[in-house]
C-alpha atoms as a printed R data frame, in Angstrom:
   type eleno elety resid chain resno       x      y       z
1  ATOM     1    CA   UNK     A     1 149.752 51.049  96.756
2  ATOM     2    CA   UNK     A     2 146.935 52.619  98.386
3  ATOM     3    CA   UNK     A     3 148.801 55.933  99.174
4  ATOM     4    CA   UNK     A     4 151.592 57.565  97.453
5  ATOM     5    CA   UNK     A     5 154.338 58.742  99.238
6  ATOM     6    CA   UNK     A     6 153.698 62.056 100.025
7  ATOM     7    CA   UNK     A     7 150.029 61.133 100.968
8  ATOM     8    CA   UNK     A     8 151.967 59.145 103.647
9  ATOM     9    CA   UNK     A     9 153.881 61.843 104.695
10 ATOM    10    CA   UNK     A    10 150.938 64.072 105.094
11 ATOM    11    CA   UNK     A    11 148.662 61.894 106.957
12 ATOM    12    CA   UNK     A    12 151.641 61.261 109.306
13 ATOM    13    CA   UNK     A    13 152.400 65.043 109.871
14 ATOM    14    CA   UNK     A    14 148.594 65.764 110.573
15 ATOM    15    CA   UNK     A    15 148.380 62.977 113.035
16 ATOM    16    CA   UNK     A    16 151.397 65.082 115.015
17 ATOM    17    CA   UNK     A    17 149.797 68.081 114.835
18 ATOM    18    CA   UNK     A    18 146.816 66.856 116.406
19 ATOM    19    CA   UNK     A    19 149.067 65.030 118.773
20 ATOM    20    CA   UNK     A    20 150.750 68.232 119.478
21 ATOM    21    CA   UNK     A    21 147.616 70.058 119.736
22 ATOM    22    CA   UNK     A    22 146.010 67.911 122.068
23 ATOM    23    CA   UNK     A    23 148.824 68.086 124.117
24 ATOM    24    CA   UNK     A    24 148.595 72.010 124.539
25 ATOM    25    CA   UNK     A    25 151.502 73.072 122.175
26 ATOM    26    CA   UNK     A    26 151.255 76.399 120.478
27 ATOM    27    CA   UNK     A    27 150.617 76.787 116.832
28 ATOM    28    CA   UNK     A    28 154.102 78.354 116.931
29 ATOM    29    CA   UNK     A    29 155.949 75.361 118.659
30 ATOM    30    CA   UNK     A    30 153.897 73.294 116.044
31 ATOM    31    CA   UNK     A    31 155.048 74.828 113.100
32 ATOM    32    CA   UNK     A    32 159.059 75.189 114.121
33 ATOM    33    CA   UNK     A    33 158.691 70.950 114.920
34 ATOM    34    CA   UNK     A    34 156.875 70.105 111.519
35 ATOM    35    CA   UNK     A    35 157.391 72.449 109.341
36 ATOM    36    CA   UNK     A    36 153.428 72.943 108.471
37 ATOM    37    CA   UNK     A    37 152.092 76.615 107.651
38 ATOM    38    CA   UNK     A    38 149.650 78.050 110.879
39 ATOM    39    CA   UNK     A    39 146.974 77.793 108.185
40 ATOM    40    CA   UNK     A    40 146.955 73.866 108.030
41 ATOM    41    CA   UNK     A    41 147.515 73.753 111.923
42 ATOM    42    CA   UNK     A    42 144.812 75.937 112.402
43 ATOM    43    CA   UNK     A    43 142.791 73.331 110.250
44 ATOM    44    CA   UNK     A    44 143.679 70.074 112.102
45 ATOM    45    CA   UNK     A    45 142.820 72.386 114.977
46 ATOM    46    CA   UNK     A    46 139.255 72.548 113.739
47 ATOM    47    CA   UNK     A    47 139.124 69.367 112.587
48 ATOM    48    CA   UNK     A    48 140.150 67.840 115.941
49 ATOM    49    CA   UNK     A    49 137.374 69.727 118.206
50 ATOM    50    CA   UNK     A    50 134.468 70.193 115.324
51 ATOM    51    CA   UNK     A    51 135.079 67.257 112.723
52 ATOM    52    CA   UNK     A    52 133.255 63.752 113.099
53 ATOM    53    CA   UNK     A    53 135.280 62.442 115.840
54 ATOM    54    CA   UNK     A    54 138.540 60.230 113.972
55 ATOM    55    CA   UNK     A    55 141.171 62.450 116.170
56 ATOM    56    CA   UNK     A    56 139.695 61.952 118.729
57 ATOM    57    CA   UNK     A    57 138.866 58.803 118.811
58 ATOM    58    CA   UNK     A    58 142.638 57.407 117.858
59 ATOM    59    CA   UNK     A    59 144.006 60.240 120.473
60 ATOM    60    CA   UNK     A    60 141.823 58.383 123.237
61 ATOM    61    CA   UNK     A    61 143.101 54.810 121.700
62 ATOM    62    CA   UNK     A    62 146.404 55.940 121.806
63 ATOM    63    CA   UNK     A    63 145.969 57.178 125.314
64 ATOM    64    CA   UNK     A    64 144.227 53.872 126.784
65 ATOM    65    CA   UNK     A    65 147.089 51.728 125.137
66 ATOM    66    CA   UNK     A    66 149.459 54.011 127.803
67 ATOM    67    CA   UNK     A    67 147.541 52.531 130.966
């Protein structure tokens, strides 16, 4: 009850973009896999190397759970 659906949905698509982004996919590549507009990519882009640090931080988590 904290999120409706579609908040869900969201968070979850922007969590793949960054995914995708950190893993040196195109904006293009991106957009075809999720559907999202270049302009919210381009976003989560700047988000991910300017914002306070949360995709980073849970890209590194996710990355140390790997070893």
């Amino acid at each position: 009850d904290l999120m409706t659906e579609d908040e869900i949905r969201m968070i979850v698509a922007r969590w793949r973009v960054a995914r995708s982004l950190a893993a040196g996919r195109t904006y293009r590549q991106i957009e075809e896999e999720t559907g999202l507009s270049s302009r919210t990519i381009a976003r989560i882009s700047h988000w991910l190397r300017h914002g306070e640090g949360g995709y980073r931080l849970l890209l590194r988590q996710g990355e140390a759970r790997k070893v």
